[in-house]
C-alpha positions as CSV (number, residue, x, y, z in Angstrom):
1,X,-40.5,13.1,-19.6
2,X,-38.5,11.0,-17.2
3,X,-37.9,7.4,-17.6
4,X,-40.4,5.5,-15.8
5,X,-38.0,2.0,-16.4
6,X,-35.3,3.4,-13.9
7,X,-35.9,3.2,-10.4
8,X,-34.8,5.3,-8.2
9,X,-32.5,3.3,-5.1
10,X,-33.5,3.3,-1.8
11,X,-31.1,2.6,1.0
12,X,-31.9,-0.2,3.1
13,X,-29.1,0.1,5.9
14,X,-26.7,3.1,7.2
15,X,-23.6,2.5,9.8
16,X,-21.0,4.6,11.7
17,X,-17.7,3.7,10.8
18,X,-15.3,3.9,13.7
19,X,-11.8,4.3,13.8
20,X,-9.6,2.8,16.4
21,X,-6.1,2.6,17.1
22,X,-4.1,0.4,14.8
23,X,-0.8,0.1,16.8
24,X,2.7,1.0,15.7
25,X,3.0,2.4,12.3
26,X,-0.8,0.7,11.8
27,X,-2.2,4.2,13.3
28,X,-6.1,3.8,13.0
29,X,-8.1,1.6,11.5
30,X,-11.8,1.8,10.6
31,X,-13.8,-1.1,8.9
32,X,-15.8,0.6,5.8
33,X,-16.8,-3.1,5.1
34,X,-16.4,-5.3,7.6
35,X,-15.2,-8.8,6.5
36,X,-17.5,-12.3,6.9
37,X,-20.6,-10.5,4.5
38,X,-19.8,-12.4,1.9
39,X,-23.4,-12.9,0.4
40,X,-24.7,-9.4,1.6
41,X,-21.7,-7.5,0.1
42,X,-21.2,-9.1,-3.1
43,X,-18.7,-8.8,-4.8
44,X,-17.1,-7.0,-2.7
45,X,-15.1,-9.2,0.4
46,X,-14.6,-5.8,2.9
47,X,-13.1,-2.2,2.8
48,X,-11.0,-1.1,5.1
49,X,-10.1,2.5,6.0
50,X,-6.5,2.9,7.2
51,X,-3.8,5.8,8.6
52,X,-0.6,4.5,8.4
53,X,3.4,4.9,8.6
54,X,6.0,3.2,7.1
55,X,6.7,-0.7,8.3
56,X,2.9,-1.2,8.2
57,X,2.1,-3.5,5.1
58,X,5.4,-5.1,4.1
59,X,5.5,-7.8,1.7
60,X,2.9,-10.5,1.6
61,X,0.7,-12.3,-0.8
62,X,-2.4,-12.6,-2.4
63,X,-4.4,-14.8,-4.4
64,X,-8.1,-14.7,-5.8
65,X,-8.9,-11.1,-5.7
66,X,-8.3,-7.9,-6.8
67,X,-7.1,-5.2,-4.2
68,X,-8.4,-1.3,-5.0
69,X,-6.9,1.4,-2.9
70,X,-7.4,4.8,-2.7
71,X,-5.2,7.2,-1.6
72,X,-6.9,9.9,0.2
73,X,-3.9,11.9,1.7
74,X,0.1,11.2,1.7
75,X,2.3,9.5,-1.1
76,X,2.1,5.3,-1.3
77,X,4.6,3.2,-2.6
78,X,3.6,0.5,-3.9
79,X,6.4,-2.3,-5.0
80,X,5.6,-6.1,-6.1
81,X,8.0,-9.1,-6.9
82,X,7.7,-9.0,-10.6
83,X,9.7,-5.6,-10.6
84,X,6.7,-3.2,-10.5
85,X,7.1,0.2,-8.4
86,X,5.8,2.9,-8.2
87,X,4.2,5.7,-6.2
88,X,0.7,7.3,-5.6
89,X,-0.7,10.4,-4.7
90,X,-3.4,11.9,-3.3
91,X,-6.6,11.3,-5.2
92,X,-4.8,8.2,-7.2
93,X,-6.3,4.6,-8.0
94,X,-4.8,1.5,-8.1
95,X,-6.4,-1.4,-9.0
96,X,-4.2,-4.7,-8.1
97,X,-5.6,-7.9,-9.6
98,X,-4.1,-10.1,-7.7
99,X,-5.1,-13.3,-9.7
100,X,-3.4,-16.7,-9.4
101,X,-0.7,-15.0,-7.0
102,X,1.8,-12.2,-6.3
103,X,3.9,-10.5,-3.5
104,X,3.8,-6.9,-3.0
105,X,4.4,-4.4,-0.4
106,X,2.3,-1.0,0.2
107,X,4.5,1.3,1.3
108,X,4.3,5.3,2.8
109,X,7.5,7.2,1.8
110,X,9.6,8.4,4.3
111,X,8.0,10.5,6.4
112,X,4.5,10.4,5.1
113,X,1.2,9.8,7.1
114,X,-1.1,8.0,3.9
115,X,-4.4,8.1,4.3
116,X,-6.3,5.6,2.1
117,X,-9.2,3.3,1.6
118,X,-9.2,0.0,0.6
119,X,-11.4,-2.1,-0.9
120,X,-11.1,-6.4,-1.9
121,X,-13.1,-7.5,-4.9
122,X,-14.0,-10.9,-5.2
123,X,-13.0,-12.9,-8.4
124,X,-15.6,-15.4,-10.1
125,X,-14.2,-19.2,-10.0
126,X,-13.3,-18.9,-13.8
127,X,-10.8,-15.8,-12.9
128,X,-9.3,-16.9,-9.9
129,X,-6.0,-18.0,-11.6
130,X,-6.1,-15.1,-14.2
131,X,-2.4,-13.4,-14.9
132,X,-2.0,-10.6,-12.1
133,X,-2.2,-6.8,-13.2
134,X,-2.1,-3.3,-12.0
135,X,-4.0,-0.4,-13.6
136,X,-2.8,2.6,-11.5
137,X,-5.8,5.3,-12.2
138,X,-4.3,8.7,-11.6
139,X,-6.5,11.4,-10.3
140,X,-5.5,13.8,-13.5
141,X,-6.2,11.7,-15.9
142,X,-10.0,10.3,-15.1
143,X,-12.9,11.4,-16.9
144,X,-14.8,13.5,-15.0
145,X,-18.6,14.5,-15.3
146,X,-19.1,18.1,-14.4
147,X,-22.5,19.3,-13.6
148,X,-23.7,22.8,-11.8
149,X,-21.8,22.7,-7.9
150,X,-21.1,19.1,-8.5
151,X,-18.2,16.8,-10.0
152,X,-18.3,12.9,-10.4
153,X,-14.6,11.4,-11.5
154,X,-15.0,8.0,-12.7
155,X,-12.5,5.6,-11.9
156,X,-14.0,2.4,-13.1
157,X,-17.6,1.9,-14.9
158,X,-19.5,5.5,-16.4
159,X,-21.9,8.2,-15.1
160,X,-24.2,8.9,-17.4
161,X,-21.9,9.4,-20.4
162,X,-18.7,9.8,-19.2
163,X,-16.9,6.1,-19.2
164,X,-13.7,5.1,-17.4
165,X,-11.2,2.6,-19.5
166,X,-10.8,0.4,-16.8
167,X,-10.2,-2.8,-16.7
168,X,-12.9,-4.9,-14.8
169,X,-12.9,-8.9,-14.1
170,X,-15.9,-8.4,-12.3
171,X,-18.3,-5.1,-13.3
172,X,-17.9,-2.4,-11.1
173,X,-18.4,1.6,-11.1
174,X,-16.3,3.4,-8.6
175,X,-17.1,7.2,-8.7
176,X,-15.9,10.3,-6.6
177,X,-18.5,12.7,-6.0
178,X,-18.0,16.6,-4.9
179,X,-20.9,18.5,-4.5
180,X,-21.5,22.0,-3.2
181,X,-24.2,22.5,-0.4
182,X,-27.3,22.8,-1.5
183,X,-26.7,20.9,-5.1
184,X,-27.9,17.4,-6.0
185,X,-26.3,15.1,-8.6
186,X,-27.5,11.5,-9.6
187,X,-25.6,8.6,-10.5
188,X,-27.0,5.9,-12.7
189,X,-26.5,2.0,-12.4
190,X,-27.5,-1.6,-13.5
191,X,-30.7,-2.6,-11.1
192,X,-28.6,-6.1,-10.2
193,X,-25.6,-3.8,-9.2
194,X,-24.9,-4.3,-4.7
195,X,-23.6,-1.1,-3.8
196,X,-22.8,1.6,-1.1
197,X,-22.3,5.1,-0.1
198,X,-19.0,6.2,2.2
199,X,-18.9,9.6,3.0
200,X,-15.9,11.1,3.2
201,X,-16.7,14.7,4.1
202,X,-20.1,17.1,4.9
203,X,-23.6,15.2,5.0
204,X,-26.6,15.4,2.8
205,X,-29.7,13.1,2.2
206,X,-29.6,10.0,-0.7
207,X,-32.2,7.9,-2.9
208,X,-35.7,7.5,-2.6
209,X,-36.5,8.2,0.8
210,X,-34.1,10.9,1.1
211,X,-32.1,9.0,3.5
212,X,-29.6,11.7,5.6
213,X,-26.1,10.5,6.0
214,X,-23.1,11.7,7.9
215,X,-19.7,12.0,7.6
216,X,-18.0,8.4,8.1
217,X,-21.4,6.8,7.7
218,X,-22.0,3.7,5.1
219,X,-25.1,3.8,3.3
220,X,-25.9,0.5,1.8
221,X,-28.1,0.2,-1.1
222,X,-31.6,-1.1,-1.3
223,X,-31.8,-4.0,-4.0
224,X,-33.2,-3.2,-7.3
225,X,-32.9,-6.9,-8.7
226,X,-35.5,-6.6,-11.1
227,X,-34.9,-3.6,-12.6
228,X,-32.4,-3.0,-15.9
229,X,-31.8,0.2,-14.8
230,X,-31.8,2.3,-11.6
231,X,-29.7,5.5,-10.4
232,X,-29.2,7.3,-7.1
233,X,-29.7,10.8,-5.7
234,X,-27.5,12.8,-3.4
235,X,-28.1,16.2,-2.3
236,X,-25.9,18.1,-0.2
237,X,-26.9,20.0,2.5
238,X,-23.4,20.5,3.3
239,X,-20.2,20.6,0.9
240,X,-19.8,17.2,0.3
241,X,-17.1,14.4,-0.3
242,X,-18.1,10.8,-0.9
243,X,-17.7,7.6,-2.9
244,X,-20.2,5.5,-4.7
245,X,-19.0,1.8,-5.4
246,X,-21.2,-0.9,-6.7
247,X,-20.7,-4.2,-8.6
248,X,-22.7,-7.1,-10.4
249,X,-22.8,-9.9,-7.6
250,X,-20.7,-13.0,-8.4
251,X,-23.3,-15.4,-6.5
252,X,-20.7,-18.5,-5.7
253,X,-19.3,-19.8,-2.7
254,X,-16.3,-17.5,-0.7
255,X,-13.3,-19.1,1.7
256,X,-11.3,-16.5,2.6
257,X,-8.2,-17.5,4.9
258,X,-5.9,-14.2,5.3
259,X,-4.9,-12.6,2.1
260,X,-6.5,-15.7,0.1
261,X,-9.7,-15.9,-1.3
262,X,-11.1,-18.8,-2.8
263,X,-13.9,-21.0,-3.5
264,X,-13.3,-24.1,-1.3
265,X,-10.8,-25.4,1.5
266,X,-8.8,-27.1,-1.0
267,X,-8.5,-24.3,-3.5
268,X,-7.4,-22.8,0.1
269,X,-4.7,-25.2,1.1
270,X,-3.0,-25.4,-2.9
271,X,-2.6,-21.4,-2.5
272,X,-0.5,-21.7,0.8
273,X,1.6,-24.7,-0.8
274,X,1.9,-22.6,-4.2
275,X,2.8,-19.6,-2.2
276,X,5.5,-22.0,0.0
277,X,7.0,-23.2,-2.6
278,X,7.9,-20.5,-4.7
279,X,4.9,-20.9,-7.5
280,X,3.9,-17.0,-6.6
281,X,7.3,-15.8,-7.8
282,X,10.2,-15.2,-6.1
283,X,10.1,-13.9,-2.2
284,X,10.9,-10.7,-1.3
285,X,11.6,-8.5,2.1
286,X,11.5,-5.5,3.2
């Protein structure tokens, strides 16, 4: 008998992302999530989906969130002032916390178009100033939940009872799912979980009302707020490709001013000194 406590999620808004020229190396750009919705998109600050070259993110800084990027196609290098390198591939994680500050650079090898999503978490107040970290979650070595024509990998949170060891600041599930035409799968999640749908590939028709969705469409989550439990359904009327991400809300105030993201002007203004003066390690260039 089915669990009449979880709720199945409706989706209260669908968009088009569209991709537009980037200029340069930058090649195209597409805003997942755009930025400036802070209370509506909480936790989560924006998403951006990006094709770019070498020369396009060099170093720069970052204080007061936590940066996750997907690589969808190409090889990234990523390279910070602390002495962390390292490269990613297609179908790789990484999850940056950013923290009280660092410098880093995001980097295609030579040669390479990369592909890759990226999304900002928001930090609570009490986190803000936490020691920065990187987990990078390769693609081989996440659990993955394997049902008939469908495959969730989990690279942060669980599905069902397959759990990811990442680390989170801030709760948050981040899950691939593949499904065959004519499959369904469903993913389960805390009722106070804000969360969305971006389709990467094929179409099919999600939660309660059976909402269709496209390729390069958003679908945004109805609120379940007073619900412990709730879960989502997708079913594929085409091969699909898409992620699910969705995190406990945070609920304080958001300043954002470039790559820093605090809770007031102030907290603002002490980043840009702190980063001026050396306090986010030393500087480094391209």
């Amino acid at each position: 008998m089915a669990d009449k406590s979880v709720r199945q999620r409706s989706v209260s808004r669908v968009w088009d992302v569209v991709t537009r020229p980037g200029g340069g190396p930058h090649i195209q750009v597409g805003q997942v999530l755009p930025p400036g919705n802070w209370e509506e998109f909480d936790p989560f600050l924006m998403m951006a989906e990006d094709w770019f070259q070498q020369g396009t993110f060099p170093f720069h800084p970052h204080r007061g969130i936590e940066t996750v990027t997907f690589v969808i196609d190409g090889k990234l290098k990523h390279e910070d002032n602390h002495g962390g390198v390292g490269v990613l591939e297609p179908g790789d994680v990484q999850w940056m916390t950013a923290g009280k500050g660092i410098i880093h650079s995001e980097d295609p090898l030579p040669g390479e178009t990369v592909h890759s999503l990226q999304l900002w978490v928001n930090l609570p107040r009490k986190k803000k100033m936490t020691d920065p970290r990187y987990q990078d979650l390769r693609a081989k070595d996440m659990p993955v939940r394997q049902g008939q024509g469908a495959s969730v990998k989990v690279f942060s949170g669980s599905s069902e009872n397959i759990k990811a060891k990442t680390l989170n600041h801030v709760p948050v599930t981040y899950v691939e799912v593949v499904l065959q035409a004519g499959e369904s799968v469903t993913q389960d999640l805390p009722g106070t979980y804000n969360g969305f749908i971006y389709i990467l590939e094929g179409s099919g028709y999600f939660g309660k009302d059976e909402t269709r969705g496209e390729q390069k469409q958003v679908l945004w989550l109805g609120s379940q707020k007073e619900q412990n439990d709730s879960e989502i359904t997708f079913h594929a009327d085409q091969p699909l490709r898409a992620i699910l991400v969705a995190g406990e809300p945070i609920r304080e105030p958001v300043v954002a001013r470039g790559p820093f993201v605090m809770n007031t002007e102030q907290e603002i203004q002490e980043a840009f000194t702190d980063y001026q003066s050396g306090k986010f390690g030393p500087p480094r260039t391209n």
